[in-house]
C-alpha positions in Angstrom: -175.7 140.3 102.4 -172.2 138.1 101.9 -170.4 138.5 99.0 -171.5 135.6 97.7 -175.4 136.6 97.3 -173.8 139.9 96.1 -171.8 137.7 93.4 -174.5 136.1 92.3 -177.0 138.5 92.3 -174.3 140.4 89.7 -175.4 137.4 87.5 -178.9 136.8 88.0 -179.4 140.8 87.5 -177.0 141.5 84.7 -177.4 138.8 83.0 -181.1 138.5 83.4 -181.4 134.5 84.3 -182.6 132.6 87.3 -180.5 131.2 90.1 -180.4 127.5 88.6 -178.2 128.8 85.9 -175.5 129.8 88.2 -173.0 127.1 88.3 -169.6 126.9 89.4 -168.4 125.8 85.5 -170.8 128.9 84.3 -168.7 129.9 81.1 -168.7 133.2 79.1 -170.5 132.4 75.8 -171.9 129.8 77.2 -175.4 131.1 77.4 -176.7 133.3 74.7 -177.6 135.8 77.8 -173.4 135.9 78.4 -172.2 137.6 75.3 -170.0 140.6 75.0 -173.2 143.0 75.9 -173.9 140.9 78.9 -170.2 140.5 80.0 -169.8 144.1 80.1 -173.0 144.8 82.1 -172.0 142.2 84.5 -168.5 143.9 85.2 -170.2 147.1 85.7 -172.9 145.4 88.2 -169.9 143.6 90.0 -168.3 147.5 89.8 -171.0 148.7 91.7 -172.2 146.2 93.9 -168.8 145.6 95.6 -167.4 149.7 95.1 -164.7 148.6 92.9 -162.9 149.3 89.8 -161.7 146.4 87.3 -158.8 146.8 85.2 -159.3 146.2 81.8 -156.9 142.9 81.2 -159.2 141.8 84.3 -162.4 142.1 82.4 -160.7 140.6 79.1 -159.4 137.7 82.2 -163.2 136.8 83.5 -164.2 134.2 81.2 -166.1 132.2 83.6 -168.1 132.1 86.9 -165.2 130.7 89.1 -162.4 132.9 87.6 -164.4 136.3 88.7 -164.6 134.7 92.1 -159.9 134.3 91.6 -159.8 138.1 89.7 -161.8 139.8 92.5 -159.7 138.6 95.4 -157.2 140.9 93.7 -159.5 143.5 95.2 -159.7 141.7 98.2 -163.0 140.1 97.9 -163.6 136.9 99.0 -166.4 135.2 97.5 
């Protein structure tokens, strides 16, 4: 699996939507699904999937689909 699908399957599985959500301008807050619950269950999915721990000003930092894909080449993860 790249880590792409692994990417976006943190999403669609946290979040609970389908694939046609997933956008490149994907916002936090901008779905009701992508609220402070869901945010947090998506950094733990992302956690997991990719065997990684994100700093905290990192989480506060991912407020949208295409600045998860900038904070986790910190961990050198390229999406």
């Amino acid at each position: 699996m790249s880590n792409k699908e692994k990417y976006d399957n943190s999403f669609l599985s946290a979040l609970s939507i389908k694939k046609g959500v997933i956008k490149d301008s994907l916002e936090y807050n901008s779905i009701p699904e992508w609220d402070s619950i869901g945010h947090m269950s998506l950094i733990s999915e992302l956690e997991k999937n990719f065997s990684i721990s994100i700093e905290t000003d990192d989480v506060i930092d991912f407020s949208s689909y295409e600045k998860g894909k900038e904070i986790l080449k910190k961990y050198k993860i390229n999406i």
